[in-house]
GUBAKOL-139677 format. One line per field, with one value per residue (C-alpha): residue number from 1; x, y, z. Coordinates in Angstrom, 1 decimal. Example, Ala and Ser with C-alpha at 12.3 -4.5 7.8 and 13.67 -1.06 7.14 Angstrom:
<pts>
zator	[1;2]
xx	[12.3;13.7]
yy	[-4.5;-1.1]
zz	[7.8;7.1]
</pts>
This chain:
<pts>
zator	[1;2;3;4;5;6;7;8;9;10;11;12;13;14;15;16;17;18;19;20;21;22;23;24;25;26;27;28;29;30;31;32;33;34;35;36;37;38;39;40;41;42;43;44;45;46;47;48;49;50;51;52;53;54;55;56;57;58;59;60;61;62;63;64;65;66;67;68;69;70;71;72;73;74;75;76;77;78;79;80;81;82;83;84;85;86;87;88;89;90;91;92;93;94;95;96;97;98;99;100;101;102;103;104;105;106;107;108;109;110;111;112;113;114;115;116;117;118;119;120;121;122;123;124;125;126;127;128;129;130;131;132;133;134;135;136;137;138;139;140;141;142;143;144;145;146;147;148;149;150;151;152;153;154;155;156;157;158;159;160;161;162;163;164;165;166;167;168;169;170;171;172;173;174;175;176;177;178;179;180;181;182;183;184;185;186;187;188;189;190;191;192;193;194;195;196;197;198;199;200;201;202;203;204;205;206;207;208;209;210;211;212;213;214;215;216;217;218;219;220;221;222;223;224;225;226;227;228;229;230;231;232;233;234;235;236;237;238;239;240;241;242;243;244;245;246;247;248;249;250;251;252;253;254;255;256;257;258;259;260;261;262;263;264;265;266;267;268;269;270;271;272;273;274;275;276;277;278;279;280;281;282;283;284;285;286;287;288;289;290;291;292;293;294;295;296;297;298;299;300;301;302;303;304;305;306;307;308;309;310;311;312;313;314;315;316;317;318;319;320;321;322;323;324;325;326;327;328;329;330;331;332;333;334;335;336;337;338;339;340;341;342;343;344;345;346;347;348;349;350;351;352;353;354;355;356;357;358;359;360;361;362;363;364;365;366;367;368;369;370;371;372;373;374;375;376;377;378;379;380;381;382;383;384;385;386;387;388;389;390;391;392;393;394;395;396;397;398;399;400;401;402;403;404;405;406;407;408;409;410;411;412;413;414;415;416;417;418;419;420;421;422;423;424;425;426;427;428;429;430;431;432;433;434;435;436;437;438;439;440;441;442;443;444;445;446;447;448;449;450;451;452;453;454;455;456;457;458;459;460;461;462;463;464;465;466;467;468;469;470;471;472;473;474;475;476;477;478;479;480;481;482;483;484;485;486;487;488;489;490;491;492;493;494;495;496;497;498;499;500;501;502;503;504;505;506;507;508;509;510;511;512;513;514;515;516;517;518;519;520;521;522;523;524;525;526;527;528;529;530;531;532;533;534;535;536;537;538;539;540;541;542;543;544;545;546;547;548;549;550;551;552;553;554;555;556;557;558;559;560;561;562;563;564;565;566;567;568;569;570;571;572;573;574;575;576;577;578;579;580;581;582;583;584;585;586;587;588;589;590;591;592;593;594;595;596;597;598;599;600;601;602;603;604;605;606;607;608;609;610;611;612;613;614;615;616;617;618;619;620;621;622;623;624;625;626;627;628;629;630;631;632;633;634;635;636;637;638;639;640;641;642;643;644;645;646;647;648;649;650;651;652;653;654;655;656;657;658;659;660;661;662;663;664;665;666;667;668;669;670]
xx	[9.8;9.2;12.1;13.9;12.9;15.1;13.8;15.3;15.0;12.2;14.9;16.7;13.2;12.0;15.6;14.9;11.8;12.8;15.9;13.2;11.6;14.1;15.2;12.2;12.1;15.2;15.4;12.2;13.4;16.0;14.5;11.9;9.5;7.8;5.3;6.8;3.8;3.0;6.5;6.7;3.3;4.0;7.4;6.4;4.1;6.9;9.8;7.8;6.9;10.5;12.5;9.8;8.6;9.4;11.6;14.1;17.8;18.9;22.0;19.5;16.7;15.4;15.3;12.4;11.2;11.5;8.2;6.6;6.1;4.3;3.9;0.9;0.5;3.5;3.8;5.0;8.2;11.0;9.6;10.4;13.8;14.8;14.1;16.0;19.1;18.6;18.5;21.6;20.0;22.2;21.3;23.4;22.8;23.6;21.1;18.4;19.8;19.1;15.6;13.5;16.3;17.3;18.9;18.8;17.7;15.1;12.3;9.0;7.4;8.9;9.5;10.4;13.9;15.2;15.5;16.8;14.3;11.0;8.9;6.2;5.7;3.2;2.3;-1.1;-3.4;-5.0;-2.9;-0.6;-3.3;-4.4;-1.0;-0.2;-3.5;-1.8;1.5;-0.7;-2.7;0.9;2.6;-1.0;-0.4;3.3;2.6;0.0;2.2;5.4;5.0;4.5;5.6;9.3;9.3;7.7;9.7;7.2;6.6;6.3;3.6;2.6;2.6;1.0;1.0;-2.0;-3.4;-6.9;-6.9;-5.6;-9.0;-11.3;-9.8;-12.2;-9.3;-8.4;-12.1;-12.4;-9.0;-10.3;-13.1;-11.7;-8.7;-11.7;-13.4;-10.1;-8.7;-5.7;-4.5;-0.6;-2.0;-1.6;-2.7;-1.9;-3.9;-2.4;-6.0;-4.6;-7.6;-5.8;-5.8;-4.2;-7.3;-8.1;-9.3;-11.2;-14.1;-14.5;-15.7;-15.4;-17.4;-20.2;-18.6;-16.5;-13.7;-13.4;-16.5;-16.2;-13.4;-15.6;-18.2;-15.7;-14.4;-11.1;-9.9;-9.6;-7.8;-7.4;-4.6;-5.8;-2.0;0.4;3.9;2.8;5.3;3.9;0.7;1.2;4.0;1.0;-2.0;0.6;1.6;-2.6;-2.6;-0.4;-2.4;-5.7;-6.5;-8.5;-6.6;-5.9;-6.4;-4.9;-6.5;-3.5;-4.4;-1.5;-0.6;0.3;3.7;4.0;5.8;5.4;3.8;1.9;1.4;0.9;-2.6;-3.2;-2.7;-0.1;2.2;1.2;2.3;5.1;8.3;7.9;10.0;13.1;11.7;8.9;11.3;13.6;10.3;10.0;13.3;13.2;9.9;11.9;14.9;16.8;19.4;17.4;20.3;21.7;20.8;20.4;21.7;21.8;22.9;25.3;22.8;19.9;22.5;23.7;20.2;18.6;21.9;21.4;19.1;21.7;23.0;19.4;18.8;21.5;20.7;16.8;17.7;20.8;17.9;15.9;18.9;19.2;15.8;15.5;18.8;16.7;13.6;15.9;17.4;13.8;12.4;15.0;12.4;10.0;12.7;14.1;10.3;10.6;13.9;13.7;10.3;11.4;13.9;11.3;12.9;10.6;11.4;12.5;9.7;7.2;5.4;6.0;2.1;0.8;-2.0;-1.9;-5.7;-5.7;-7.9;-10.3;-11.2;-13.7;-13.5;-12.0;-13.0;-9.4;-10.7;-11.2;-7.8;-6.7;-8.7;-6.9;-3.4;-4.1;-5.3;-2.3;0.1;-1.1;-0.1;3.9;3.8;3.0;3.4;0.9;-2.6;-5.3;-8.8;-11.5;-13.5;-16.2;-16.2;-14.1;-16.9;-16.7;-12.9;-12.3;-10.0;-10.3;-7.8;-9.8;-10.4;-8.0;-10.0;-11.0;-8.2;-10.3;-10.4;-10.5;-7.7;-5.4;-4.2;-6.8;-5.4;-8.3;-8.4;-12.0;-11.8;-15.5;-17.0;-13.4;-11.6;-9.9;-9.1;-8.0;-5.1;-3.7;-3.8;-2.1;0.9;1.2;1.7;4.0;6.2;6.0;7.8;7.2;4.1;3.0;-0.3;-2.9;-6.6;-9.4;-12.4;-13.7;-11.5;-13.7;-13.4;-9.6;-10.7;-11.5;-7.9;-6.1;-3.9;-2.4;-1.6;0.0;2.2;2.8;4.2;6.4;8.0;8.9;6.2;4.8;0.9;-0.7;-4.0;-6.7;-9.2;-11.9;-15.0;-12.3;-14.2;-17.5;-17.7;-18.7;-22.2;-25.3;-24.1;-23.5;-21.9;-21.7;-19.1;-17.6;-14.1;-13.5;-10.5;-8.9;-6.7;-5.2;-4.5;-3.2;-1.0;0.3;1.8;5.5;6.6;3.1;3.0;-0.3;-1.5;-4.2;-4.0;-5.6;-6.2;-6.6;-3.1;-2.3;-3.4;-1.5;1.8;0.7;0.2;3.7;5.3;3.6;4.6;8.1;8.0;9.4;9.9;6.7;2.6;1.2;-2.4;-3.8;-7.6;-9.6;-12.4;-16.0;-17.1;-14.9;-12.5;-11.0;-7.8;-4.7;-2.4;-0.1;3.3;2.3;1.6;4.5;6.0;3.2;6.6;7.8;4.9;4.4;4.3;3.5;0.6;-0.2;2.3;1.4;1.0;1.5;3.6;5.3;3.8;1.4;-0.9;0.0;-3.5;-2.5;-5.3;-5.1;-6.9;-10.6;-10.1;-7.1;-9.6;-11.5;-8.1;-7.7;-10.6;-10.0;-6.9;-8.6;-11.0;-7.5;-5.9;-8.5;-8.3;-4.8;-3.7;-0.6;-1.6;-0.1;-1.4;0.0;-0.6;0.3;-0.6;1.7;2.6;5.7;7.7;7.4;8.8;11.4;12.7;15.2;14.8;15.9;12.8;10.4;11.3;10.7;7.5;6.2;8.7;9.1;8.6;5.0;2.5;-0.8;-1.5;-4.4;-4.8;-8.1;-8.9;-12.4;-11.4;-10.2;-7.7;-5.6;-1.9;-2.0;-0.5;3.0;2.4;0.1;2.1;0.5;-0.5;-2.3;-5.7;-7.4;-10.3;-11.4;-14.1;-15.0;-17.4;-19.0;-20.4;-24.1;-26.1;-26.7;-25.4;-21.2;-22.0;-23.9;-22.2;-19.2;-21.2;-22.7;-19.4;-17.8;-15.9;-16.1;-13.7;-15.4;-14.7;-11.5;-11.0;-12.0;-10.2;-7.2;-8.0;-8.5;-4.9;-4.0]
yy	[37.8;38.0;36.0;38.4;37.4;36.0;37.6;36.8;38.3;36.6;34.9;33.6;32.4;30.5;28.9;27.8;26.6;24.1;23.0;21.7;20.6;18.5;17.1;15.3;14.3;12.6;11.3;9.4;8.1;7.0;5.5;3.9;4.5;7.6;10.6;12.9;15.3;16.6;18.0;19.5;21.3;22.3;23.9;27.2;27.4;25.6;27.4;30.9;29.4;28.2;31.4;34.1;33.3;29.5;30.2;27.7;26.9;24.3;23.8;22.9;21.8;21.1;24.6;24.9;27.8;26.9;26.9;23.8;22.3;19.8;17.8;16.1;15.0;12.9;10.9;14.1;13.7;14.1;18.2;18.1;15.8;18.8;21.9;20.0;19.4;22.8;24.9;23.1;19.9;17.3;15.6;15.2;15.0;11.4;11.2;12.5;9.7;7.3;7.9;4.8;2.4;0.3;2.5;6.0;9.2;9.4;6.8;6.6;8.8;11.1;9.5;11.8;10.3;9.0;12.2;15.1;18.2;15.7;17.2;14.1;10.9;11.6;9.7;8.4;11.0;13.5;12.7;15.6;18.3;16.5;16.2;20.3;20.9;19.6;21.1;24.5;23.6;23.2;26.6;28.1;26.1;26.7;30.3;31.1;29.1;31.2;34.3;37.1;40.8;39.8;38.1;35.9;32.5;30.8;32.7;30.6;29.0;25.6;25.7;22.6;21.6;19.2;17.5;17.1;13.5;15.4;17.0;14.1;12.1;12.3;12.5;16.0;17.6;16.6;18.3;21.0;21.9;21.6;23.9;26.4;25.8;26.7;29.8;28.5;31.2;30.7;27.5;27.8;25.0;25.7;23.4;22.0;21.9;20.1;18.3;14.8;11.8;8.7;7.1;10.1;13.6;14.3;14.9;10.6;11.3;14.8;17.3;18.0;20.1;23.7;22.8;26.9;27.1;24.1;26.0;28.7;27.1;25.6;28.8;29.8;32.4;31.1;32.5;31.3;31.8;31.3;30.1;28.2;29.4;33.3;33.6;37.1;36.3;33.4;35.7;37.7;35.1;33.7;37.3;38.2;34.5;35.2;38.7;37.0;35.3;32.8;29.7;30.0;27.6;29.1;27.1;27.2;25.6;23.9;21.7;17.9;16.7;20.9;21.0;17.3;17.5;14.1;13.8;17.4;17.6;13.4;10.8;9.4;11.9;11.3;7.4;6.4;7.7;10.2;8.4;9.3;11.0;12.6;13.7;15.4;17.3;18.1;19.9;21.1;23.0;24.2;25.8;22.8;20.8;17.9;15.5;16.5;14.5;16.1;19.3;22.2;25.0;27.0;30.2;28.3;26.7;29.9;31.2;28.3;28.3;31.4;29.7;28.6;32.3;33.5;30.4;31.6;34.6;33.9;31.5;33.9;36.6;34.4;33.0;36.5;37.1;34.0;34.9;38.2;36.3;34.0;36.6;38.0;35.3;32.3;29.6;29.5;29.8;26.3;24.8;25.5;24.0;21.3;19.9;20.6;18.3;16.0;16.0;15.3;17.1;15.2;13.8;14.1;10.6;11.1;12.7;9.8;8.3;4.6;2.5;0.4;-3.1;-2.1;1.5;-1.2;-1.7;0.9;0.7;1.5;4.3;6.1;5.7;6.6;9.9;10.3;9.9;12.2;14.9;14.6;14.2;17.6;19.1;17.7;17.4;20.6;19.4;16.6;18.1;16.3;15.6;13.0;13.1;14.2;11.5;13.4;12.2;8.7;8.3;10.2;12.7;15.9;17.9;20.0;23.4;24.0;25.5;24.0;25.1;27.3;30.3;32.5;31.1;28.7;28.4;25.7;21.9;20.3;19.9;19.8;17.3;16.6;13.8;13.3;10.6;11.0;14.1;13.8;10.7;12.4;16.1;14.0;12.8;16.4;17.7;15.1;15.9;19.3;19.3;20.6;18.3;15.4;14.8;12.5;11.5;9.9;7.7;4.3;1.4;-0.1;3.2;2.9;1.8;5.1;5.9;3.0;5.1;7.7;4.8;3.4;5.9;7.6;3.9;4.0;7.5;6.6;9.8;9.3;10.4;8.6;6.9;6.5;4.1;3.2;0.5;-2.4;-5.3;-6.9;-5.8;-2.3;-3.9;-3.0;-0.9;-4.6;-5.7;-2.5;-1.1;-4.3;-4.6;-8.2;-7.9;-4.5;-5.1;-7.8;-5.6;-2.9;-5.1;-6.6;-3.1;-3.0;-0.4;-0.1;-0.2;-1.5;-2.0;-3.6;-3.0;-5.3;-2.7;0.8;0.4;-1.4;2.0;4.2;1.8;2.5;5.6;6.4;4.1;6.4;9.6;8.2;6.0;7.6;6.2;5.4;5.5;4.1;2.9;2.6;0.1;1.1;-0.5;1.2;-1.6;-1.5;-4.3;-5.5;-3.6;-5.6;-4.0;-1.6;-3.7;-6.9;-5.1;-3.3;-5.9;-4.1;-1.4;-5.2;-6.1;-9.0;-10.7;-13.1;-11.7;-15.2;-17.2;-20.8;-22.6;-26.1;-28.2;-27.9;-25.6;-27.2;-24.5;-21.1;-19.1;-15.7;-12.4;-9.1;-6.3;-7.1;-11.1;-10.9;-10.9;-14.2;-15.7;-15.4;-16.4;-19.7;-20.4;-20.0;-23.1;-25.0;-24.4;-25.6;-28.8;-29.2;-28.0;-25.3;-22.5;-19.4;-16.1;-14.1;-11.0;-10.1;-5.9;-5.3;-7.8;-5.8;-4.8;-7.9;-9.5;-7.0;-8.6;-11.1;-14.2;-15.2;-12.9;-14.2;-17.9;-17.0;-15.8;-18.2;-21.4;-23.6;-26.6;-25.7;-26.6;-26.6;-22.8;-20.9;-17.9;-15.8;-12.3;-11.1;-10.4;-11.9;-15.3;-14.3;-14.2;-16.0;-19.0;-17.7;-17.6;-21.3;-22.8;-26.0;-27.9;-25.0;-23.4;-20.1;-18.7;-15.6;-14.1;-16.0;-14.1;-10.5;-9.3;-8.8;-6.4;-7.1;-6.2;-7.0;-9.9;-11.7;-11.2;-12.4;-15.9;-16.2;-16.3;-18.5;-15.8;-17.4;-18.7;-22.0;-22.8;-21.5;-23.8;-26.9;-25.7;-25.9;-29.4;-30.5;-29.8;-32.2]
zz	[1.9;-1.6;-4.1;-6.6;-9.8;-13.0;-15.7;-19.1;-22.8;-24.6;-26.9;-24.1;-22.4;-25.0;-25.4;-21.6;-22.5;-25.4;-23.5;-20.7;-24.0;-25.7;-22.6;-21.9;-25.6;-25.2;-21.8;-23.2;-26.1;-24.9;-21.8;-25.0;-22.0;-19.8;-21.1;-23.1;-24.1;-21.0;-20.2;-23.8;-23.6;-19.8;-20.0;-20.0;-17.3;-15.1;-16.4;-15.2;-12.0;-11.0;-12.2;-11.5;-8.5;-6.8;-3.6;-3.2;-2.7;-4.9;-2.8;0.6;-0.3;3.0;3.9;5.9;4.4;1.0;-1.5;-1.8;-5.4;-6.4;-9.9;-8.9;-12.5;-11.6;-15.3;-16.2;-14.1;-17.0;-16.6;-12.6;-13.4;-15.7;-14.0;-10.8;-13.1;-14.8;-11.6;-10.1;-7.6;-6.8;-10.2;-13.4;-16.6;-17.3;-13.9;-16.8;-19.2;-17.0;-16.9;-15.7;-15.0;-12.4;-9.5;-11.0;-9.6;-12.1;-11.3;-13.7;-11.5;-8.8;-5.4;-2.0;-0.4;-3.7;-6.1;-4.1;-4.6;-4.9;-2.2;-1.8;-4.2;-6.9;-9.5;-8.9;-9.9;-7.6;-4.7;-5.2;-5.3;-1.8;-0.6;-1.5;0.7;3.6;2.9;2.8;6.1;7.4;7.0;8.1;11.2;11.7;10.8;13.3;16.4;15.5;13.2;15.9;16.3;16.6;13.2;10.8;10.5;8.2;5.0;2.3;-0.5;-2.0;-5.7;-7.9;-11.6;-11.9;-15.6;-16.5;-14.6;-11.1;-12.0;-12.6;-9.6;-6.7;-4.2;-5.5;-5.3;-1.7;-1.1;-2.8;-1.2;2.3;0.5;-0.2;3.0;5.4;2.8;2.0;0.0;0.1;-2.3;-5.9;-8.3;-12.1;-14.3;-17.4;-19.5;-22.7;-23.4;-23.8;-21.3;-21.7;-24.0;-26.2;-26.2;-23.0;-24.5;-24.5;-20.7;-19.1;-21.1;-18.7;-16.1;-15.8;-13.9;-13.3;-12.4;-10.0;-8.3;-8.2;-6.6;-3.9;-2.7;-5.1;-7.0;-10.9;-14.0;-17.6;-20.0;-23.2;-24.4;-22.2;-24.1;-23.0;-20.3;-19.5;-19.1;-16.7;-14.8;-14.7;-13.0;-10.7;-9.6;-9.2;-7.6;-5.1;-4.1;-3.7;-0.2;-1.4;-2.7;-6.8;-9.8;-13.0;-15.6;-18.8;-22.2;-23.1;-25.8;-25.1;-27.3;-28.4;-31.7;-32.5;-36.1;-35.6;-32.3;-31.1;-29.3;-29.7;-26.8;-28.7;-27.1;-23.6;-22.3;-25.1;-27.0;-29.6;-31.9;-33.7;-36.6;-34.4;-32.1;-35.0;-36.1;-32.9;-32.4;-35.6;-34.7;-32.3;-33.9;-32.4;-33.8;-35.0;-34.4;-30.9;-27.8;-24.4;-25.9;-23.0;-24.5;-22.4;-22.0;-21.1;-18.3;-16.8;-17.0;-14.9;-12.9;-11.3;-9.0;-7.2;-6.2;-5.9;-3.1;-1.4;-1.1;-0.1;2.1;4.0;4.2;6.4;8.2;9.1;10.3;12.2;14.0;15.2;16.1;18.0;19.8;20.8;21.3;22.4;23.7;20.6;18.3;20.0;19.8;16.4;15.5;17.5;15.5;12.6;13.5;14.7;18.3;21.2;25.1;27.5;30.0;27.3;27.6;31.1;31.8;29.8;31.6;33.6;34.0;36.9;36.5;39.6;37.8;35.2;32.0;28.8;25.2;24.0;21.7;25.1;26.2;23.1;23.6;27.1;25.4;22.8;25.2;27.7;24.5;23.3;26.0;26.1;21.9;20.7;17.2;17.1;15.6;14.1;13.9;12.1;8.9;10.7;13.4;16.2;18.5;17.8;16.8;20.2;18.3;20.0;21.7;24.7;24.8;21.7;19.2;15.7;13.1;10.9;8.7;10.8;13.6;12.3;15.7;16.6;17.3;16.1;11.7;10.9;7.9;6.9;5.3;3.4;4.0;0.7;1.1;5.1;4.5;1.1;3.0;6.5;4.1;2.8;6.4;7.5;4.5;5.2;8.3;11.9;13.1;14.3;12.1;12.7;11.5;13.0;11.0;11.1;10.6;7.6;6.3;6.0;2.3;0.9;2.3;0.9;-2.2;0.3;3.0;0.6;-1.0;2.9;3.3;0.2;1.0;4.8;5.3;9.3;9.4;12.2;11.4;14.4;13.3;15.3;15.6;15.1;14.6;14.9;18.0;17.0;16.8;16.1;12.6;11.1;8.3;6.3;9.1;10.6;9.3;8.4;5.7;6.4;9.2;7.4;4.2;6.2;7.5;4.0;3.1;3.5;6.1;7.5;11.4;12.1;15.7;17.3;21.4;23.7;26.4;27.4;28.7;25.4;23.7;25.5;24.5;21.3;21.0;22.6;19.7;17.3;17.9;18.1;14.6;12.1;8.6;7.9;8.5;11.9;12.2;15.8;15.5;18.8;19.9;20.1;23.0;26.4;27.4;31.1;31.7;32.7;35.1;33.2;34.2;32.7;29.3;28.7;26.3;23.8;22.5;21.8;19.6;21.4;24.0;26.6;29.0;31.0;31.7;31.9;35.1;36.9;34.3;31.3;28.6;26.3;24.6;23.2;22.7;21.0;19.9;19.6;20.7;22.1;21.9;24.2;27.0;25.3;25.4;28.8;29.6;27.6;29.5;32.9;31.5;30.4;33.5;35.4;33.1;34.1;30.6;31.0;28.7;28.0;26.4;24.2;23.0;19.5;19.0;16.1;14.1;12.3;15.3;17.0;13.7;13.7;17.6;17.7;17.0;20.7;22.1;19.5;20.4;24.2;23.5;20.9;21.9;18.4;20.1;21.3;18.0;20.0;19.1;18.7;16.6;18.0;16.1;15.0;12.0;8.5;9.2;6.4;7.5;10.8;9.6;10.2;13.9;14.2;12.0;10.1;13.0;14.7;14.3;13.8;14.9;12.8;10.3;7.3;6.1;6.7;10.3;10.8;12.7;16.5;20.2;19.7;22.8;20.8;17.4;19.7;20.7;17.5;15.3;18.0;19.7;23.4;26.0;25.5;21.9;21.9;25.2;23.1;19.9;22.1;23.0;19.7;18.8;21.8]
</pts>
């Protein structure tokens, strides 16, 4: 369904242009903060891209078939704040002159939820090119599940603008070479190659490599355009873009801080104001009135303006065609309305599976497996896969194909050794719309994923995170894959659900809570080693967060022993030696910290009774953060430093992880 284009004179494009321009320039200046450069030099190549070919409908711009764009070299964000107020978004322009303060629209750097139009939080560098491979992988998903003879629903293509640092961040060549790997063609990054970072001239640090000839290498179709103010000839490489199959980088030699006499082509117009008599040169480089502020001249307006009828129109077109694929096809059509609305069918954690104690003994990243498999089967929207651990991580869907080149229908994502690459392209997808997206590696790798957590954590996005090899009980592997610190960091992040099941049945619990969440990441810690299963009734206060597994017996309650995931079982094994001492003890199990600090306060007192200050915190892991459940009179048994290499029982005796020393721990507090 291809957009009708708004072609203007030349005259009238290039006043479209500087009004994107001069916007910038003053929203900056008056601000006395942001980067104005890179909107100046880039306005050409964006003002092509959103008039000649970006489908959109300023007037919904959730349509789900919309284009996807992406400023991925987010500093630049006065050039996306313009072209949103320009084409007639739900911002104003004293929204623009607002720029960077407190409670605007228009935030440093664009954020998804706050500005309406901002398809995913950029800012941090690369991250937007890996976030625009997910959203690509995402219509290429959607597309093969719905588009069929009666109609083709999904029909539409990611478009980024990335700087010369999107290309030096690591994150955005992993991305790229999965992007090249799986053919995304409906991707389309255009590279704003102005020589200039935020230090100096590129040439200080990124001289020895092609980056055309890297794209090359990984699998893309590449142009250059030799100017970035020739509107025809970058109509021109996005038009032969969008014919080539393989995913497209148009490399465009632009000019940072354009028409600034002094600062034209100098770092000195990338990360501060112009200044007043720089910006008057500016404008008057321009044609512009050197002394008017946030001038949109009334052409420029009706010009960009026309989006609005053009949306419309676009968006009534496939209105119309879904109505006849409905009609055709009245079940899928529903599927596809009701997960783009994120709704799950009724019964659908129904088939979820239930471990019985006398079955033996579960490492939970095997229940986790189990849940996955039977939740593919009820969730038709959840996909995902592992960077290249599916067969540790426990990731795979069963006889569902790989999602690959050559049938995107497949349920498993195929992420290779790319961690980077797999958590920025998960938030892309779960922006996107329609699934349920999830990725698999090992839990002390969660470092090399750390940026996208946090920025899926900022935006309310909902990728689910399956991390595996938990603890120091993985083993053997030692210290250079035995999380210590990273469950409490992960923790630490606001809006992060973080969970930590005790149990097989514990993971299934959890699992269920995460493909309900929404407003935010959820990370699920398995363990590699298998742990007792508890009966699936006395667990079911996991959905709580926590609570109490073993209730104390004979007397008044005296200890409070609380873990998560594999030491739950230490604990109660610690309070069958207190019990037999005559010391009531309770256990408590504590799987996510958030949502059980999210209960009232009446549940949390039941569970964790104030009065009760013998309490022992047991997790094989860091200590940090436990305090707010012992309190000051009440002790911890955790990690102080890193793991080692050796069988997990006797990593688990060695650092003091036995019934026994928790037992006299408990005592001690006495």
């Amino acid at each position: 369904m291809r957009s009708p284009t708004a072609v203007a004179s030349p005259s009238l494009d290039l006043l479209c242009v500087n009004t994107i321009r001069t916007l910038a320039i003053d929203a900056v200046q008056k601000a006395n903060s942001g980067h104005p450069g890179m909107p100046m030099g880039a306005a050409a190549m964006a003002y092509t891209l959103w008039t000649r070919h970006l489908r959109f409908n300023p007037r919904n711009p959730d349509w789900v078939d919309r284009d996807r764009f992406v400023l991925s070299a987010g500093h630049g964000s006065m050039l996306l704040y313009a072209l949103l107020f320009l084409t007639g978004y739900d911002l104003t322009l004293d929204d623009l002159k607002q720029f960077r303060q407190w409670g605007s629209k228009t935030p440093g750097h664009p954020e998804r939820g706050h500005t309406s139009g901002v398809e995913v939080t950029t800012g941090p560098l690369g991250q937007g090119v890996g976030n625009a491979v997910g959203m690509a992988m995402a219509e290429r998903i959607l597309s093969a599940r719905f588009n069929n003879a009666d109609g083709s629903i999904v029909d539409h293509r990611t478009y980024v603008i990335a700087s010369d640092g999107d290309m030096m961040e690591g994150v955005a060549s992993e991305a790229s070479s999965l992007a090249g790997h799986l053919q995304l063609g409906r991707l389309v990054v255009l590279y704003d190659d102005n020589l200039v970072s935020l230090d100096g001239p590129t040439s200080l640090s990124f001289t020895n490599e092609d980056v055309q000839k890297r794209y090359d290498a990984y699998g893309w179709h590449t142009q250059f355009v030799a100017d970035g103010n020739d509107i025809d000839a970058l109509d021109r490489a996005i038009v032969a873009a969008k014919a080539d199959p393989r995913p497209s980088l148009i490399r465009v030699r632009t000019h940072i801080g354009y028409g600034a006499p002094h600062k034209q082509d100098t770092s000195a117009a990338h990360g501060e104001p112009l200044g007043a008599d720089e910006a008057r040169a500016a404008k008057l480089s321009y044609g512009w009135d050197p002394d008017a502020q946030f001038l949109v001249p009334d052409d420029a307006l009706a010009h960009f303006r026309s989006a609005i009828e053009r949306g419309a129109e676009l968006e009534s077109k496939w209105r119309a065609a879904f109505d006849a694929y409905q009609s055709k096809r009245p079940a899928l059509a529903k599927q596809f309305l009701d997960e783009q609305a994120a709704k799950l069918a009724p019964g659908w954690a129904d088939t979820l599976p239930v471990f019985k104690p006398e079955d033996g003994a579960v490492a939970t990243r095997d229940a986790s497996q189990k849940a996955i498999n039977a939740l593919a089967i009820t969730v038709p929207a959840l996909i995902g896969g592992a960077a290249d651990l599916a067969t540790s991580n426990k990731t795979s869907v069963k006889d569902c194909g790989d999602f690959e080149p050559t049938d995107y229908s497949g349920r498993n994502l195929r992420f290779g050794v790319r961690e980077h690459a797999m958590g920025a392209a998960l938030t892309g997808m779960a922006v996107h719309g329609g699934l349920r997206p999830y990725g698999g590696t090992f839990l002390i790798f969660s470092d090399y994923m750390r940026p996208t957590i946090r920025l899926a954590a900022l935006q309310g996005a909902n990728p689910i995170y399956v991390w595996t090899h938990d603890s120091i009980g993985l083993g053997e592997d030692g210290p250079t894959h035995q999380s210590i610190e990273q469950v409490a960091s992960l923790r630490a992040i606001p809006n992060m659900t973080m969970m930590r099941p005790a149990d097989a049945n514990e993971a299934v619990i959890c699992w269920r809570i995460a493909v309900e969440h929404k407003g935010g990441p959820v990370g699920m810690a398995f363990t590699r080693q298998k742990l007792p299963v508890y009966d699936a009734a006395s667990v079911a206060g996991t959905a709580r967060g926590g609570y109490t597994l073993a209730r104390e017996g004979g007397g008044d309650l005296r200890v409070i022993l609380i873990g998560t995931g594999s030491e739950v079982h230490v604990c109660m094994a610690a309070r069958d030696l207190l019990q037999k001492d005559g010391i009531p003890t309770r256990v408590v199990s504590l799987p996510c910290w958030s949502i059980f600090d999210a209960q009232e306060s009446a549940y949390r007192d039941d569970v964790l009774p104030p009065a009760v200050h013998a309490r022992v915190a047991v997790e094989a892991l860091s200590v940090f953060g436990w305090e707010r459940y012992v309190g000051d009179r009440g002790a911890v048994i955790g990690m102080h430093r890193f793991g080692a290499s050796a069988p997990a029982e006797t990593l688990f005796k060695e650092f003091g992880f036995t019934p026994e020393r928790v037992a006299e721990r408990a005592k001690s507090l006495l």
